[in-house]
C-alpha positions in Angstrom: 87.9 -150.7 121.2 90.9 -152.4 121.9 90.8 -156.2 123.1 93.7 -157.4 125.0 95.7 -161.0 124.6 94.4 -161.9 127.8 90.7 -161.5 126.8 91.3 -163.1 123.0 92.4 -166.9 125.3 89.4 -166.2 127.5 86.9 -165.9 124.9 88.6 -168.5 122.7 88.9 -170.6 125.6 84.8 -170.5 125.7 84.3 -171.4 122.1 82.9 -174.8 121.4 81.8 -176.9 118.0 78.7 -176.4 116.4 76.8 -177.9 112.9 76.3 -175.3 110.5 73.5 -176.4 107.8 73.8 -174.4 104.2 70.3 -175.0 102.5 70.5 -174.7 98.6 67.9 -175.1 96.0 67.0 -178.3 95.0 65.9 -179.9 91.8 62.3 -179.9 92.6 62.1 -176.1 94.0 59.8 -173.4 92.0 57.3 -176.3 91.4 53.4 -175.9 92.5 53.5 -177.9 96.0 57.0 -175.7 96.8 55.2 -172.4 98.6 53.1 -175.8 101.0 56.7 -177.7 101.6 58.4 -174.4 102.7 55.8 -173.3 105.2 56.1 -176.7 106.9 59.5 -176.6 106.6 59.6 -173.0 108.4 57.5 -174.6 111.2 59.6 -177.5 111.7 62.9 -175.3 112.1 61.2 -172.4 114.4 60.2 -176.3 116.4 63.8 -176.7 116.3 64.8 -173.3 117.6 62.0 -173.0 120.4 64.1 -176.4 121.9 67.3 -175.3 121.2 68.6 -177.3 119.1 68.9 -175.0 115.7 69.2 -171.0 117.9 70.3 -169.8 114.7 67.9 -169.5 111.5 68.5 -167.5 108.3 67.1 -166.7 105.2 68.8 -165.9 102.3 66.9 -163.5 100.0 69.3 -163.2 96.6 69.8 -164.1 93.6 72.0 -167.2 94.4 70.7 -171.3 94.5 71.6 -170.6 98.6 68.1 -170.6 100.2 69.2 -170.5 103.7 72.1 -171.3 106.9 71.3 -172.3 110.3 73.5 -173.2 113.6 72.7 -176.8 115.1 73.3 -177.1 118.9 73.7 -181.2 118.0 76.3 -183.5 116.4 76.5 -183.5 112.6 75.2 -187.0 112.5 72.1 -185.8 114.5 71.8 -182.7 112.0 72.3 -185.4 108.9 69.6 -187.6 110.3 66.9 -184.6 111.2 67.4 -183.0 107.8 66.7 -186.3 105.8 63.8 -186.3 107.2 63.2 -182.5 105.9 59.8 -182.0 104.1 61.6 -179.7 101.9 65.2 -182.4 101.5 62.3 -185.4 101.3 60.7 -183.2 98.1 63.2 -182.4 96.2 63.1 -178.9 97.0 65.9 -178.5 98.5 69.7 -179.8 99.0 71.6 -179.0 102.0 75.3 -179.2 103.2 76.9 -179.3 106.8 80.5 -178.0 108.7 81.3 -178.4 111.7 82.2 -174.8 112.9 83.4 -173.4 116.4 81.2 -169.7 117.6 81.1 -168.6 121.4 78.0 -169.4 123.7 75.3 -166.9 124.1 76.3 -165.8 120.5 73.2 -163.8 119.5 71.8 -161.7 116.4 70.7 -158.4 117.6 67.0 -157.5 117.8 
């Protein structure tokens, strides 16, 4: 399938900034409250997604310290502030980075 100029500067001319989280493994991870601070973790971010404000949550399942990524619909400063207050980041369990990263609304993973 070919895509033409003119459609490359109308779907470039869509894309906006978003906050993209990396969650990594954190000093405290493995120990015996981890499996507890990771459900409510879990729950906190699918809170996040139902309002909109983190539509894209993934696992990661390897062998690497990377635990996870998700996409925040906020500012990184909103992002910095909500993930300080992280069960997981609060424990120890995990560390996290953010970027500020441009995507296309409506971006979705397929079902």
């Amino acid at each position: 399938m070919t895509v033409t100029e003119e459609e490359m500067h109308e779907v470039l001319g869509r894309s906006r900034t978003y906050t993209l989280m990396v969650l990594r493994a954190g000093p405290n991870i493995g120990d015996d409250q981890t499996p507890s601070i990771i459900w409510e973790h879990g729950r906190r971010n699918l809170e996040a997604m139902k309002a909109g404000q983190m539509p894209v949550i993934c696992a990661v399942d390897d062998d690497t310290e990377m635990c996870g990524i998700g996409v925040f619909d906020l500012e990184p400063e909103q992002v910095r502030a909500w993930m300080e207050d992280d069960p997981g980041v609060r424990a120890g369990v995990f560390a996290y980075e953010l970027h500020v990263t441009r995507s296309f609304p409506g971006s979705t993973l397929p079902a």
